[in-house]
C-alpha positions as CSV (number, residue, x, y, z in Angstrom):
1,X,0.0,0.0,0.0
2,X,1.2,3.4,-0.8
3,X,-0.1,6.2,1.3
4,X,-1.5,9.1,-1.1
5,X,-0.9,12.6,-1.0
6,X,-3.9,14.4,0.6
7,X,-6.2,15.7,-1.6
8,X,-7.3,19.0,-2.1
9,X,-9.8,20.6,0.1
10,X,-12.7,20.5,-3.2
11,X,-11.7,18.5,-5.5
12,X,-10.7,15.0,-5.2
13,X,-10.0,12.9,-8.1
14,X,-13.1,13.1,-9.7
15,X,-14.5,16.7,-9.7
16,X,-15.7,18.9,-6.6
17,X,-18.4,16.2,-5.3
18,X,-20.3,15.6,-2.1
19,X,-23.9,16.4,-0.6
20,X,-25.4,19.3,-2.1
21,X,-26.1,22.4,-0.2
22,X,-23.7,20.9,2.3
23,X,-20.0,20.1,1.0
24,X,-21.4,21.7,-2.6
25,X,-23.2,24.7,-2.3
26,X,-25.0,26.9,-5.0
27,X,-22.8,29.8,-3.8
28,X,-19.5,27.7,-4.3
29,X,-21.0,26.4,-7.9
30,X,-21.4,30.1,-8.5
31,X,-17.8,31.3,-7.8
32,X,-16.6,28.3,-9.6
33,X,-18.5,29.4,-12.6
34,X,-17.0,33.3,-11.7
35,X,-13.3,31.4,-11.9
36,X,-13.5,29.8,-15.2
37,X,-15.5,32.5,-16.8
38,X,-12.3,35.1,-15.5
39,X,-9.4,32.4,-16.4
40,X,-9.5,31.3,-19.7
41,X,-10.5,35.2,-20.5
42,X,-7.2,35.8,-18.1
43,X,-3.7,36.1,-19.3
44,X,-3.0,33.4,-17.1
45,X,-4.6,31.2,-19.4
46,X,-2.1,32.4,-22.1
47,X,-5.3,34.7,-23.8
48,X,-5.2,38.1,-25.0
49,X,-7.1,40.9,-23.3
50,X,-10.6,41.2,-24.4
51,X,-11.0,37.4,-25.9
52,X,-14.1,36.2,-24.9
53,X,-13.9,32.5,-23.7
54,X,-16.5,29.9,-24.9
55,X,-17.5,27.2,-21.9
56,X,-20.2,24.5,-22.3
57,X,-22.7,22.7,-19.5
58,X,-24.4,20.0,-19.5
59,X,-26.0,18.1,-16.1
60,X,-27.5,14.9,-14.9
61,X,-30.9,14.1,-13.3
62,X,-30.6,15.3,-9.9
63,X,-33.1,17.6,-8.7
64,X,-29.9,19.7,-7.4
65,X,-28.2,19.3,-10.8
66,X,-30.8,22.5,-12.2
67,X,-29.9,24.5,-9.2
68,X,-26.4,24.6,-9.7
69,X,-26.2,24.7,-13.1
70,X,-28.1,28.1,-13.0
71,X,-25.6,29.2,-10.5
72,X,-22.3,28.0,-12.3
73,X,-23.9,29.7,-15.3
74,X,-24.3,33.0,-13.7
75,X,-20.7,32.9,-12.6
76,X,-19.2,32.1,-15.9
77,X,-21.5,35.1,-18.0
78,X,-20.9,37.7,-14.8
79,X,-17.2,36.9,-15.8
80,X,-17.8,38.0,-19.3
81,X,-17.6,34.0,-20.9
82,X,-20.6,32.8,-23.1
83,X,-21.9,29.6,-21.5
84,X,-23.3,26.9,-24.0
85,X,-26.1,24.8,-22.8
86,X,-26.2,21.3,-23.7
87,X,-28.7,20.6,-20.2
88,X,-29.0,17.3,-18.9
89,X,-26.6,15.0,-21.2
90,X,-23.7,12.5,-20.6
91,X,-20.3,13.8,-19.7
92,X,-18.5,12.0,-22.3
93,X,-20.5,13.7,-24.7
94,X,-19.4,17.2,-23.2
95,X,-15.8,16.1,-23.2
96,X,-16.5,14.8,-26.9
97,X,-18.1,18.3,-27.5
98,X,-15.3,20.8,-26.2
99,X,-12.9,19.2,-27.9
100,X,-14.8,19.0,-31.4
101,X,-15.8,22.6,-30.7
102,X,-12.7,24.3,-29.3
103,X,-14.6,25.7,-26.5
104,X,-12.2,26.3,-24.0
105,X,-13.6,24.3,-21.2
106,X,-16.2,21.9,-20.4
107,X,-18.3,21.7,-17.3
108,X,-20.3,18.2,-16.1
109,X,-22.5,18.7,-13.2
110,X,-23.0,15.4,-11.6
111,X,-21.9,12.9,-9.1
112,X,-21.4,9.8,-11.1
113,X,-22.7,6.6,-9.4
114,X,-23.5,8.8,-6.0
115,X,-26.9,8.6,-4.3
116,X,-29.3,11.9,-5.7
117,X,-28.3,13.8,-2.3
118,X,-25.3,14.3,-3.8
119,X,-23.7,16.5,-7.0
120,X,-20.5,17.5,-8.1
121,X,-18.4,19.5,-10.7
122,X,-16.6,18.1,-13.0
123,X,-14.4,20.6,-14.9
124,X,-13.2,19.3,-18.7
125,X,-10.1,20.7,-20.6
126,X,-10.2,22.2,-23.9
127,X,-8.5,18.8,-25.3
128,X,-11.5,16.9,-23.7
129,X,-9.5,16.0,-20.7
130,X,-9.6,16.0,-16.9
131,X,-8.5,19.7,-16.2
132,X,-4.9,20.1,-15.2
133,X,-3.9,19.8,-11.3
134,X,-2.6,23.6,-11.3
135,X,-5.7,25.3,-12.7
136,X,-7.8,22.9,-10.5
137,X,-5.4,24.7,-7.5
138,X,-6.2,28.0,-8.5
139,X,-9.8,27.4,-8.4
140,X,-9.4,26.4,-4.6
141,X,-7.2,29.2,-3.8
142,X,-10.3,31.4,-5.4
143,X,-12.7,28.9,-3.2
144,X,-10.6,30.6,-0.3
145,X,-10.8,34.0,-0.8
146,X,-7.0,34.1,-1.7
147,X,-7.0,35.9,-4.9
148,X,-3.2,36.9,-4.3
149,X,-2.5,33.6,-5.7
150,X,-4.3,34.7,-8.7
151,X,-2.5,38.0,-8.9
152,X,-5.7,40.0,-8.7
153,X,-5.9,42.9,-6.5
154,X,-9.3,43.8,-4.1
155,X,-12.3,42.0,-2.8
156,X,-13.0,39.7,-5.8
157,X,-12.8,39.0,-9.5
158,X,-13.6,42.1,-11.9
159,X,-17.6,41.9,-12.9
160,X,-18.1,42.5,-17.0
161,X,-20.3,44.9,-17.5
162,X,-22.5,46.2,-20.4
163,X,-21.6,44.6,-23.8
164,X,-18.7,42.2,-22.2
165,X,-21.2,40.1,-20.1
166,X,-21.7,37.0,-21.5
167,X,-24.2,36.0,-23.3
168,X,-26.2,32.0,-22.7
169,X,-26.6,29.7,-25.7
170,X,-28.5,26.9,-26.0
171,X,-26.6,24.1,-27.6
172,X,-28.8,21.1,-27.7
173,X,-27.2,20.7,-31.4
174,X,-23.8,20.1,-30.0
175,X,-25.5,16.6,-28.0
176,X,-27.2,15.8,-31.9
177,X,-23.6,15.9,-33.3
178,X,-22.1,13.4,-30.2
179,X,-24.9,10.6,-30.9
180,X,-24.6,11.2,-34.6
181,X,-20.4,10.8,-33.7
182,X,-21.5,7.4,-31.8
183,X,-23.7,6.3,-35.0
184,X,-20.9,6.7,-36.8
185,X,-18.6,4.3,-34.7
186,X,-20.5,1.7,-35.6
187,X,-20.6,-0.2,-38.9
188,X,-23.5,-3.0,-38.2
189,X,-27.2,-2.2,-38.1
190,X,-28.4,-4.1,-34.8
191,X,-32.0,-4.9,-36.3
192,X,-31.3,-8.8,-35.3
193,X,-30.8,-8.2,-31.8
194,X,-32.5,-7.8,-28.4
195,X,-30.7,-5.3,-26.2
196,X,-31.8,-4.4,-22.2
197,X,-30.6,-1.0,-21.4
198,X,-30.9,0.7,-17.6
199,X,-30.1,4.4,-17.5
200,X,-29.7,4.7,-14.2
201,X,-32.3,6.9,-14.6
202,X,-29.5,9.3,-15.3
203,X,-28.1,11.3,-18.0
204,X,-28.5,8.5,-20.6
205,X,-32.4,8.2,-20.3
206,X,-32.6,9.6,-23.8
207,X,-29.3,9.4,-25.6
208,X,-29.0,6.0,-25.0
209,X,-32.7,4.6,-26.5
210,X,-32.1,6.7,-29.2
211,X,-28.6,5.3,-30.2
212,X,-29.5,2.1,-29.7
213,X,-32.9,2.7,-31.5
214,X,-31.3,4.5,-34.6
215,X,-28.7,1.6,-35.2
216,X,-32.3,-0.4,-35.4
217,X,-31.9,-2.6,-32.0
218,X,-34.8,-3.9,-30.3
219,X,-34.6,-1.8,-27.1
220,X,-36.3,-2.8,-23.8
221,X,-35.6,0.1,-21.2
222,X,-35.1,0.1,-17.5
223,X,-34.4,3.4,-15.2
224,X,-35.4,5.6,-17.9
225,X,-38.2,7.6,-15.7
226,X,-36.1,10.0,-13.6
227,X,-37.8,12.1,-11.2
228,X,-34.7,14.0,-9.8
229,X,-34.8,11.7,-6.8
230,X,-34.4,8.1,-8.1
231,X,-30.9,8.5,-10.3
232,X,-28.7,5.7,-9.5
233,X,-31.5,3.9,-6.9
234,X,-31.5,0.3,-7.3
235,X,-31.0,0.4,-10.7
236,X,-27.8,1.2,-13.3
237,X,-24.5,-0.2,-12.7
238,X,-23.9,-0.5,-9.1
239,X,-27.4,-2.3,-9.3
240,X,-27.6,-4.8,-11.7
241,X,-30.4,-7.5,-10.6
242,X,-33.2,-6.1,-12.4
243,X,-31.3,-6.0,-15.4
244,X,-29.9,-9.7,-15.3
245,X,-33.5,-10.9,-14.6
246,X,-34.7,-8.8,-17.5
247,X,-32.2,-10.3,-20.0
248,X,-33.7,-13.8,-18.7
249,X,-36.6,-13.1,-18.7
250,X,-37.2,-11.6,-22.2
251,X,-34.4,-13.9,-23.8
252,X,-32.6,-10.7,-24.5
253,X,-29.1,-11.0,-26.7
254,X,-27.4,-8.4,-24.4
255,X,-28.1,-5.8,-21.6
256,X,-26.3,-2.3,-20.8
257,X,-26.2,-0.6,-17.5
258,X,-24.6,3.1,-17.1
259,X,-24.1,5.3,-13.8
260,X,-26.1,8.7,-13.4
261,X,-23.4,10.6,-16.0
262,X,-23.1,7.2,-18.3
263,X,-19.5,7.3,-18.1
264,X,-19.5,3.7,-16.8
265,X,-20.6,0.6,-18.4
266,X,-21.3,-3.0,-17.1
267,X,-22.7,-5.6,-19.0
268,X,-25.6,-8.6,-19.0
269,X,-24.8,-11.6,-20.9
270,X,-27.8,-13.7,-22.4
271,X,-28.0,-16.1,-19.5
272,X,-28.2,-12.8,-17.2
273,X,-25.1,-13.4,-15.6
274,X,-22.9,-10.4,-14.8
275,X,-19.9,-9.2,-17.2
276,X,-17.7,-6.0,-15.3
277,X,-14.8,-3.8,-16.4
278,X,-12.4,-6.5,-16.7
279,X,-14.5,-8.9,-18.6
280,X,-15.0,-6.0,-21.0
281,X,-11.1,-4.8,-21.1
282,X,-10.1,-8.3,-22.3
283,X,-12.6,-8.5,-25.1
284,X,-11.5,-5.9,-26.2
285,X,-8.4,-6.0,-26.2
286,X,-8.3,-9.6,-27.7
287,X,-10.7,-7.8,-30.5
288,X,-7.9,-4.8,-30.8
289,X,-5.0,-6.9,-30.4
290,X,-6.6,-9.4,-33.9
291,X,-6.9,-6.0,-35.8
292,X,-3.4,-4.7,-34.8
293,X,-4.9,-1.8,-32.9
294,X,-4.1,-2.9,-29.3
295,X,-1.0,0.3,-28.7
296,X,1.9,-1.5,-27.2
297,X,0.1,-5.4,-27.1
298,X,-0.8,-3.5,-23.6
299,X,-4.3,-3.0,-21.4
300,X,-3.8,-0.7,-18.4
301,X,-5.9,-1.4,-15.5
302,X,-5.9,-0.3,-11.9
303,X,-4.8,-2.5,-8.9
304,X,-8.3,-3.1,-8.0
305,X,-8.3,-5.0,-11.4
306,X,-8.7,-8.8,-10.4
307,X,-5.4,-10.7,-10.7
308,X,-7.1,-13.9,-12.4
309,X,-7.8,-10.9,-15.0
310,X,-4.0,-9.8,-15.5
311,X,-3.5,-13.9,-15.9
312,X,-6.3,-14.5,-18.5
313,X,-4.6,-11.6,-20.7
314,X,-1.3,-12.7,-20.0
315,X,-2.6,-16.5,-21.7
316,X,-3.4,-14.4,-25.1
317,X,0.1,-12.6,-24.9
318,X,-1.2,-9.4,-24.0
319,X,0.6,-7.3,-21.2
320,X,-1.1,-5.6,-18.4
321,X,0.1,-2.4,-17.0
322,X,-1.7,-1.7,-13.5
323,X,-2.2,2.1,-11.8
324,X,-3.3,4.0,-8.8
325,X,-7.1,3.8,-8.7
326,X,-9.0,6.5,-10.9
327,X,-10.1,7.1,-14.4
328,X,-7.8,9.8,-15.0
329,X,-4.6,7.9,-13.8
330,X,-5.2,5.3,-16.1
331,X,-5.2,8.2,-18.8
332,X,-2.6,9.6,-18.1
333,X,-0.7,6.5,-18.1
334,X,-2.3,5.8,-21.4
335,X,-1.2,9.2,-22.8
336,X,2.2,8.9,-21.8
337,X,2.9,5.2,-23.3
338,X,0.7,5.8,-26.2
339,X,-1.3,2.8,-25.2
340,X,-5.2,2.6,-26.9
341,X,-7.0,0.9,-24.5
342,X,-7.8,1.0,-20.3
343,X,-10.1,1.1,-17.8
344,X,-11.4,-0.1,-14.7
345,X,-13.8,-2.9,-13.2
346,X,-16.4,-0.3,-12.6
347,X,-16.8,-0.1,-16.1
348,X,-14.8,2.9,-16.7
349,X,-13.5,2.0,-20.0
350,X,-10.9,4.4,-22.4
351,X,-10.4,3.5,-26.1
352,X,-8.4,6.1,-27.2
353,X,-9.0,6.3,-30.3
354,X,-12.1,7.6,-29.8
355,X,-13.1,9.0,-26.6
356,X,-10.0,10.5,-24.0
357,X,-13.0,9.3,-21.4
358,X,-14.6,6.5,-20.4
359,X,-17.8,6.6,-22.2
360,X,-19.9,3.9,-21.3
361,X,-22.2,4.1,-24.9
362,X,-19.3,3.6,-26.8
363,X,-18.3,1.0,-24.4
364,X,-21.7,-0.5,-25.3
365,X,-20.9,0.0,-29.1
366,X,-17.9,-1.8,-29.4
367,X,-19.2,-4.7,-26.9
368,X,-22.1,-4.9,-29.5
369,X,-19.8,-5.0,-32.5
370,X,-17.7,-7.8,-31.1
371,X,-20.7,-9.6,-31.0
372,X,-21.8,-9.1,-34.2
373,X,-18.0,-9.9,-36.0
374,X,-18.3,-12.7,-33.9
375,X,-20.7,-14.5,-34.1
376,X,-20.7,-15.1,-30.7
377,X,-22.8,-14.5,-27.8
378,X,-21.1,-12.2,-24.8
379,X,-21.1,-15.7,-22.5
380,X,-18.4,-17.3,-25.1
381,X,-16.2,-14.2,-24.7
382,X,-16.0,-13.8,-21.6
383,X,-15.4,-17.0,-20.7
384,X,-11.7,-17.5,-20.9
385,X,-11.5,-14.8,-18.3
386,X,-10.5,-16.2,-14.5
387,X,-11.3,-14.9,-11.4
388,X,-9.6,-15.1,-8.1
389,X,-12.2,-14.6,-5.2
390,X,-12.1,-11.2,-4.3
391,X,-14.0,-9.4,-1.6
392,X,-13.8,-5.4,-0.9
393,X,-15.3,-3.7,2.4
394,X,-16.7,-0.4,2.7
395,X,-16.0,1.5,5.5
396,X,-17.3,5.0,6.3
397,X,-14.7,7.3,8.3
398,X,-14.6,10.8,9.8
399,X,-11.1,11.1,8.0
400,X,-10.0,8.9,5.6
401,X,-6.3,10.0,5.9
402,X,-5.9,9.6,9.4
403,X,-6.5,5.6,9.1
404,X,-3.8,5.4,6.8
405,X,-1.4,6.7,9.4
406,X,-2.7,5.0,12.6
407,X,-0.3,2.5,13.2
408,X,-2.7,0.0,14.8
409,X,-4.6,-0.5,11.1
410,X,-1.2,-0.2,9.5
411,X,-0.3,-3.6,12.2
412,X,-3.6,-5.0,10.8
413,X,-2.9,-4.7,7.4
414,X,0.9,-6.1,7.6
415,X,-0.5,-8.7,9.1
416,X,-3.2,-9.8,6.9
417,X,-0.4,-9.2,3.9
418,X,1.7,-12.3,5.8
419,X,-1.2,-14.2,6.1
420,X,-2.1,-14.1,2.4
421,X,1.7,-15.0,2.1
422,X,2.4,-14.0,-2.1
423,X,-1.1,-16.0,-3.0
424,X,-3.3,-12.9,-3.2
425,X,-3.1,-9.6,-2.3
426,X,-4.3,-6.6,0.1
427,X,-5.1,-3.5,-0.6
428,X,-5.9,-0.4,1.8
429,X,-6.9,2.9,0.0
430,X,-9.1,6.2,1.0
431,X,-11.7,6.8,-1.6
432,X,-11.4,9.6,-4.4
433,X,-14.9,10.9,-3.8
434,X,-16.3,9.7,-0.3
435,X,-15.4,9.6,3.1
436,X,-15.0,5.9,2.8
437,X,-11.7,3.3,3.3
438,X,-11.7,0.6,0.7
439,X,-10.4,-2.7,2.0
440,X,-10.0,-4.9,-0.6
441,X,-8.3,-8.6,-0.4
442,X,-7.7,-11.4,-3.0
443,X,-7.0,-15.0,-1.7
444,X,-7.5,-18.3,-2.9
445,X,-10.5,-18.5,-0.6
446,X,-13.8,-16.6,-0.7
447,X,-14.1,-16.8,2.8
448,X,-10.8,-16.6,4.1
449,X,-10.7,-12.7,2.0
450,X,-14.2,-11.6,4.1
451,X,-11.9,-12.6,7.7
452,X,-9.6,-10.6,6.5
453,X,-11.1,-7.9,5.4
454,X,-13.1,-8.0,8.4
455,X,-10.0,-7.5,10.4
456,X,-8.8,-4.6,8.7
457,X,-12.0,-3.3,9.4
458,X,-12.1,-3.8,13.1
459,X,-8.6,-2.2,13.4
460,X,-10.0,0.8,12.2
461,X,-12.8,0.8,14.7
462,X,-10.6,0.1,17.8
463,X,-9.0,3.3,16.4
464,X,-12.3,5.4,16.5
465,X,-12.3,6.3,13.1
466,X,-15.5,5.5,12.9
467,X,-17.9,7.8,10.9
């Protein structure tokens, strides 16, 4: 285990996130929008005095999600930026947008897989990446009050006024042009097939059907009535039994499940059985790797990837490259050994070529593809793939950092590492988004990794980090 640097006060791996009107205010969604709108007009943002910058929105389901995306809009046009509209959508399809675009940032207001009670920012590079750790500083130092760090003199960031506030577009158009993108990826028509889809009654409610629909699928929906209160409840990826018993029950060729911003994708084979992120990593790869498209006969994964996983791709000579937990790590590590494909078991998955996010509609795309150049149902493909028996606990603290340096859990967890004894693994990490510890082991017994666990977890009570 490697002990992580502490994250900023705001934003974690993953955007500003956490309960709304809490930990993410309107107010605080509002000054974020008065940074960005200021910055990439700014010189520090390498722009010439009196450029206007361009910034587009789009939101999830949550009830909160309207609130502060009126507020971040404010922000950005009391800054003098024009804010682009794209309402509720997918937030690969406003990192697809700012990059096709050239708008100079991107903003995503959701909280991913989180219950509705909670929201978040997620702020998008002009290159359709996560934004850059040093910008993301400057908007905490604004957060603070501490505009000496942004060079700026008085009370606050200069207003626009008259002609040079910014004006509010709606850009519904720029969402067409993504699913029309997606369309494009695809070179089958999927008239022949049954496909479930849950939407998490999220951000996907509509895209998704209408994809699916277009490319001429039988589509039979799940969690596509969202009522700003029910994103992400027992349905969509973290909650997968109504779809599996869907697919069995209707004799379905394939289901789909996204999160609440449908930047995750998880997987129903035709006997309803599960298929996760590591299932769909080594189809894939196996179906790059046959076309010569696999960058570097290399996958990178996380170290919450399963090790019978990294084994199964090492059978079909393909390497496996493993990083620090988080979407944007495995990016970056993508990026800098030109690699072309990664992702996590949570169904964050990165083909390169054409997304520089997990998108979990093209995900679904290139699953349904394989199927169809295949000639084979998902069940076949993911078969080869082993598991080792892998459990991961939960555990809800008042400070995640602390129980990484209280030595009792640290006794706990070297002692658990001994037990397993080179025939698993243990791994002991705070959570990007949550005040949660993840205790995750990987043995050659199923029960033997819950004992474990267990006894990670009780170390971490006795040191009253209890939540």
């Amino acid at each position: 285990m490697t002990k992580g640097e502490k994250a900023n006060q705001y934003f974690g791996t993953d955007g500003f996130r956490g309960e709304a009107n809490k930990t993410l205010t309107s107010m605080q969604a509002y000054k974020v929008g008065r940074f960005l709108g200021w910055y990439f007009g700014s010189e520090l943002s390498g722009k010439k005095t009196g450029y206007r910058p361009r910034i587009v929105i789009g939101k999830d389901t949550r009830r909160s999600s309207y609130m502060l995306e009126y507020a971040l809009v404010a922000g950005i046009v009391a800054s003098g930026a024009d804010a682009y509209m794209l309402h509720v959508t997918t937030t690969p399809s406003i990192s697809y947008v700012t990059r096709q675009e050239a708008f100079d940032c991107g903003v995503m207001i959701t909280a991913s897989h989180n219950p509705y009670y909670d929201n978040g920012i997620k702020v998008i590079s002009r290159y359709g990446e996560k934004l850059d750790d040093q910008t993301t500083s400057l908007i905490e130092c604004y957060l603070d009050g501490d505009l000496k760090s942004l060079g700026v003199e008085g009370e606050d960031l200069p207003l626009a006024c008259r002609d040079r506030i910014g004006a509010i577009f709606d850009h519904v158009a720029g969402r067409n042009r993504y699913v029309g993108y997606l369309i494009s990826v695809a070179s089958h028509s999927y008239k022949h097939l049954k496909i479930g889809i849950d939407c998490a009654n999220g951000a996907s409610w509509m895209i998704a059907p209408a994809l699916f629909g277009a490319l001429g699928a039988e589509v039979t929906l799940l969690g596509a009535e969202p009522d700003g209160l029910n994103i992400n409840c027992d349905c969509g990826s973290t909650h997968m039994e109504r779809l599996c018993q869907l697919v069995k029950e209707k004799h379905l060729d394939i289901g789909f499940a996204f999160d609440g911003d449908c930047d995750r994708c998880l997987a129903v084979d035709e006997k309803g059985n599960v298929v996760d992120g590591d299932a769909i990593l080594y189809i894939l790869a196996k179906r790059l790797a046959l076309r010569g498209m696999l960058g570097g006969n290399t996958v990178v994964a996380t170290v919450m990837s399963n090790s019978g996983f990294v084994h199964s791709l090492a059978e079909i000579g393909i390497r496996c490259e493993q990083t620090k937990v988080g979407d944007r790590f495995v990016y970056e590590c993508m990026q800098n050994q030109d690699y072309s494909l990664g992702g996590e078991p949570s169904g964050h998955i990165i083909i390169k070529k054409y997304a520089t996010t997990g998108d979990g509609l093209l995900t679904a795309i290139m699953l349904t593809e394989e199927l169809c150049d295949s000639k084979r149902p998902l069940s076949f493909l993911a078969a080869p793939v082993k598991y080792y028996p892998q459990y991961i606990k939960n555990v809800h603290v008042k400070d995640k950092y602390a129980v990484l340096s209280d030595e009792g859990v640290m006794r706990a967890f070297k002692s658990v590492e001994a037990d397993i004894g080179g025939k698993g693994r243990v791994l002991l990490r705070p959570s990007g988004t949550e005040p949660v510890i993840r205790i995750m082991v990987e043995c050659e017994a199923e029960e033997n990794c819950v004992a474990l666990a267990d006894r990670i977890a009780d170390a971490v009570a006795e040191g009253g980090h209890l939540a």
